[in-house]
C-alpha positions as CSV (number, residue, x, y, z in Angstrom):
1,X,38.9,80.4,41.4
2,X,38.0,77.5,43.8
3,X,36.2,74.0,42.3
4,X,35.0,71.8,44.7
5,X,34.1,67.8,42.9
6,X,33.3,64.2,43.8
7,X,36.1,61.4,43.4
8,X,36.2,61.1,39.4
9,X,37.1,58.3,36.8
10,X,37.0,60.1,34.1
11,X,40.2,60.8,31.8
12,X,41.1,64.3,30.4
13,X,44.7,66.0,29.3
14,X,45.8,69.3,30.3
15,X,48.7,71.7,28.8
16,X,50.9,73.7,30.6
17,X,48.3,74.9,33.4
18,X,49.4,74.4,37.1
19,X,46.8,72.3,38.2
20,X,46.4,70.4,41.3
21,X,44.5,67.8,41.6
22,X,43.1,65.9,44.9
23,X,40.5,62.9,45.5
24,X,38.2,65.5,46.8
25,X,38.6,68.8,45.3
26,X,40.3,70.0,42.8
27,X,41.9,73.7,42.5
28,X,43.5,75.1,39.7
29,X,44.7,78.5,38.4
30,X,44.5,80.3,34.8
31,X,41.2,79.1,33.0
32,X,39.4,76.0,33.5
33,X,40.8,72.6,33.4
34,X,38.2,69.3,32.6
35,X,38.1,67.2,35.7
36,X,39.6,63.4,35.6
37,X,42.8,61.7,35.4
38,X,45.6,64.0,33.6
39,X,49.1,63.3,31.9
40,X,51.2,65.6,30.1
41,X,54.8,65.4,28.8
42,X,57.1,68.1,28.8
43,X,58.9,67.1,25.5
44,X,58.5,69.0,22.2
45,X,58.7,66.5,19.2
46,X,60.6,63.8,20.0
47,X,57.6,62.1,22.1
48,X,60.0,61.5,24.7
49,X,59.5,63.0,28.2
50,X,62.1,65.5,30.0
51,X,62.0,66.7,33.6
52,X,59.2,67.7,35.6
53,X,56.1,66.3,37.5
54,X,54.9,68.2,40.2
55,X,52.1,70.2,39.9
56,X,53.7,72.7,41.8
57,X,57.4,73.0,40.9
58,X,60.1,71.4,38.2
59,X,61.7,68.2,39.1
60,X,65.2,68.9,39.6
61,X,68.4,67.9,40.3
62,X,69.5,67.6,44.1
63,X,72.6,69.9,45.0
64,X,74.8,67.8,46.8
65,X,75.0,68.2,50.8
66,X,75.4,65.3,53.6
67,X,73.4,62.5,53.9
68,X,71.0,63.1,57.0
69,X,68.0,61.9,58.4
70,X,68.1,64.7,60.9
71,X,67.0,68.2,60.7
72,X,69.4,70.7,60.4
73,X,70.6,73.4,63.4
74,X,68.8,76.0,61.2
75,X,65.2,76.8,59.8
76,X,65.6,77.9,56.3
77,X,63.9,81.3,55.4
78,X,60.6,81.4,53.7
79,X,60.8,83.4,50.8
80,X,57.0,82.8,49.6
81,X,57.1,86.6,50.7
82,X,53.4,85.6,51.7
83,X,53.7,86.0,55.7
84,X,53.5,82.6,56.4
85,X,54.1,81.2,59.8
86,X,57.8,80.2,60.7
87,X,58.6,76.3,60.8
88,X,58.1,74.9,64.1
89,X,61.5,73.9,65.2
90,X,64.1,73.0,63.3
91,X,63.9,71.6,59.6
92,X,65.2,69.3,57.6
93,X,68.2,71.0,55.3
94,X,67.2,72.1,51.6
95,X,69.7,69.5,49.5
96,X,69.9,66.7,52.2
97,X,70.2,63.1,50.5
98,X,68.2,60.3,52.4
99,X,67.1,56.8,51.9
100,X,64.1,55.3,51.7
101,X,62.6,55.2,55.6
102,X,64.1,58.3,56.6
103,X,62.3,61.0,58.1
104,X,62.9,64.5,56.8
105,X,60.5,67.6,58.8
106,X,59.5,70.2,56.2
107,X,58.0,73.4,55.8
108,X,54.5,73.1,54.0
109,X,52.2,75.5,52.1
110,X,49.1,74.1,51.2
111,X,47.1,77.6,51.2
112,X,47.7,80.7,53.2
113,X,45.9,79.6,55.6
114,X,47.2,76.3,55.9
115,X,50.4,75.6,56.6
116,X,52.9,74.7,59.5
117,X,55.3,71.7,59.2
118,X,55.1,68.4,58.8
119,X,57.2,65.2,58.6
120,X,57.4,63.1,55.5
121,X,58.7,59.4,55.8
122,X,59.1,57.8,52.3
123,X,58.6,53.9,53.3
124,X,59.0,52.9,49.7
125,X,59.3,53.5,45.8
126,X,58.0,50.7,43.9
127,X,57.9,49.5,40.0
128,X,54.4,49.3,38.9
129,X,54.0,47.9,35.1
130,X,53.1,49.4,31.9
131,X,49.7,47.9,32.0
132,X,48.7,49.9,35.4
133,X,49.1,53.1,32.6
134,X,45.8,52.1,31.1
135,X,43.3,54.4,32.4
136,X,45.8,57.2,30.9
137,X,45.3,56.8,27.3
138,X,47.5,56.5,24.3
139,X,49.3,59.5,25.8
140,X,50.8,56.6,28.4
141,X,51.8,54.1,26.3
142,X,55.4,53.3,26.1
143,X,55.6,54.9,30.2
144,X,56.2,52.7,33.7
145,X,54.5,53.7,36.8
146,X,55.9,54.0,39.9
147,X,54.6,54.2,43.1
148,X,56.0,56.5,45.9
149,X,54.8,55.5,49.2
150,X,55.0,57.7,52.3
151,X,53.8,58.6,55.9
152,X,53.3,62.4,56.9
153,X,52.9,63.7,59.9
154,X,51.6,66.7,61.2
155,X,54.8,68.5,63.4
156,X,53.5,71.6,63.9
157,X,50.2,71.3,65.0
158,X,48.3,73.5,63.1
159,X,44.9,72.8,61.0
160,X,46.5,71.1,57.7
161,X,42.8,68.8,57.5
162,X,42.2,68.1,53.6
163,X,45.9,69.2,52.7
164,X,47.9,67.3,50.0
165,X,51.4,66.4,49.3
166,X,52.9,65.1,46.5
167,X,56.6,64.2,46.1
168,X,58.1,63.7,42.8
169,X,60.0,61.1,40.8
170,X,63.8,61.0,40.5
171,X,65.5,59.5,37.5
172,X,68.4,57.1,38.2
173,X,71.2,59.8,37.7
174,X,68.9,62.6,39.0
175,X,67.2,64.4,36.4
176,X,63.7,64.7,36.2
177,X,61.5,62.1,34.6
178,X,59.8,64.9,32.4
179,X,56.2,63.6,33.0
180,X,53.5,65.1,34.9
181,X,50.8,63.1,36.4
182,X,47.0,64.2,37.5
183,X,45.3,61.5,39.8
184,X,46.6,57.7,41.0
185,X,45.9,53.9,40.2
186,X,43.5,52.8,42.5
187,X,44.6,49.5,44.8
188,X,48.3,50.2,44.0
189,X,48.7,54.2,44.2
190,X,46.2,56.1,46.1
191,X,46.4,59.8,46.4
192,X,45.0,60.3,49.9
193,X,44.4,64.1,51.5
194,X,45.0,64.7,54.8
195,X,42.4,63.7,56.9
196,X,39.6,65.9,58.8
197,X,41.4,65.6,62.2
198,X,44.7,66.4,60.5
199,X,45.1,69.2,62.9
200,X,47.0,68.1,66.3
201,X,50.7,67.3,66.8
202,X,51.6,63.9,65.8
203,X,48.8,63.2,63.7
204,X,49.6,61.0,60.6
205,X,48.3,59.8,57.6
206,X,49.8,57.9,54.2
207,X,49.5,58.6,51.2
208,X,51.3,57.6,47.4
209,X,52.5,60.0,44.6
210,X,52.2,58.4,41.3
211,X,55.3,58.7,38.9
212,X,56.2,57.8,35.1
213,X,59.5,57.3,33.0
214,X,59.4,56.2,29.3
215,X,63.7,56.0,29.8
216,X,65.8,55.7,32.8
217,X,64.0,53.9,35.7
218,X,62.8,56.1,38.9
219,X,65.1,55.3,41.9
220,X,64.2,58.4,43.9
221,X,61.9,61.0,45.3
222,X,62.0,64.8,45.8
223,X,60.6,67.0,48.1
224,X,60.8,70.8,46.4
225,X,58.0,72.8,47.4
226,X,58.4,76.7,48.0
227,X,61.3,78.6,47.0
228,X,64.1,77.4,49.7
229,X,63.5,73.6,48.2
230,X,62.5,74.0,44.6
231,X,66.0,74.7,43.4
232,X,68.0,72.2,45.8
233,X,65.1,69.2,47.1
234,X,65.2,67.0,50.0
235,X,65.4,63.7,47.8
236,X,64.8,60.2,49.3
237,X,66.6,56.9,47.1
238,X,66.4,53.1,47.6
């Protein structure tokens, strides 16, 4: 089931539902979901947080491979087992350690009938403070934001208009930072979606993915969408 909404404001908590959330729509699976702002920790009862963010897949820790800004000789297969078109050229390796400014050129899923590949710059991973946290509730007290700041480009050249990407926060150390996050901080984080004319080669838009840590600080970012990333990300560091 498809829900289509105006930019919100409002704040609302979700459980274990895989929801994605964008400025303008919102799709989700299972049963319904209020609209607004979302946080959940993944934590039983010690109130602290452990590993995962993305709406789409667990944070993870990256496998280790050589550090490469380039793509590697090889696409990797897609297992979504959903017939999806092949990457268009050669991709960036599942496991491949960057830092912040490199350019990594991804497979990406958005729905089955958009997808292709796409480029993803990370320009930078900033500290917000515990104030920005506000709009979240009690459930965000104690947590620091940080912002992850990124260019994508459209590599394929196929219709990804309205498509969103998120990337998600690294722990200093690697693990997960065991909070997901629903929405952005408006001025310091905004959540863009691909815009309309998202749909030729070279295109480009930028966009931030809002991350949380009530422990270690957040020193990277991970790409791990579908099944060849989800258990070895692309991860970007300062």
């Amino acid at each position: 089931m498809r829900v289509t909404a105006e930019p919100f404001s409002k704040l609302s908590y979700i459980g274990s539902e895989v929801v994605t959330v964008h400025k303008r729509r919102i799709v989700f699976a299972a049963s319904a979901v209020a609209l607004g702002l979302g946080l959940s920790a993944c934590n039983g009862d010690d109130g602290e947080s452990a590993a995962k963010e993305s709406p789409a897949a667990s944070a993870s820790a990256s496998a280790s491979a050589p550090a490469s800004s380039e793509p590697s000789s090889e696409s990797p297969t897609d297992d979504s087992g959903d017939g999806g078109e092949a990457p268009a050229g050669d991709v960036t390796a599942p496991g491949t350690k960057l830092k912040t400014g490199d350019r990594a050129v991804l497979p990406f899923r958005y729905t089955s009938d958009k997808q292709g590949t796409i480029a993803v710059t990370v320009t930078a991973i900033e500290k917000g403070a515990e104030s920005d946290m506000a709009a979240f509730g009690d459930k965000a007290k104690g947590m620091t934001p940080y912002f992850i700041k990124m260019k994508v480009e459209n590599v394929g050249g196929t219709d990804l208009s309205y498509a969103s990407l998120k990337l998600n926060g690294v722990l200093d150390g690697g693990a997960g930072t065991g909070v997901i996050l629903m929405g952005d901080i408006p001025g310091k984080c905004d959540r863009e979606t691909a815009p309309r004319d998202f749909t030729t080669k070279g295109a480009t838009y930028e966009t931030c993915s809002l991350a949380a840590t009530k422990t270690a600080p957040i020193t990277g970012a991970e790409y791990d969408e579908g099944d060849t990333y989800s258990d070895n990300p692309v991860v970007w560091t300062n």
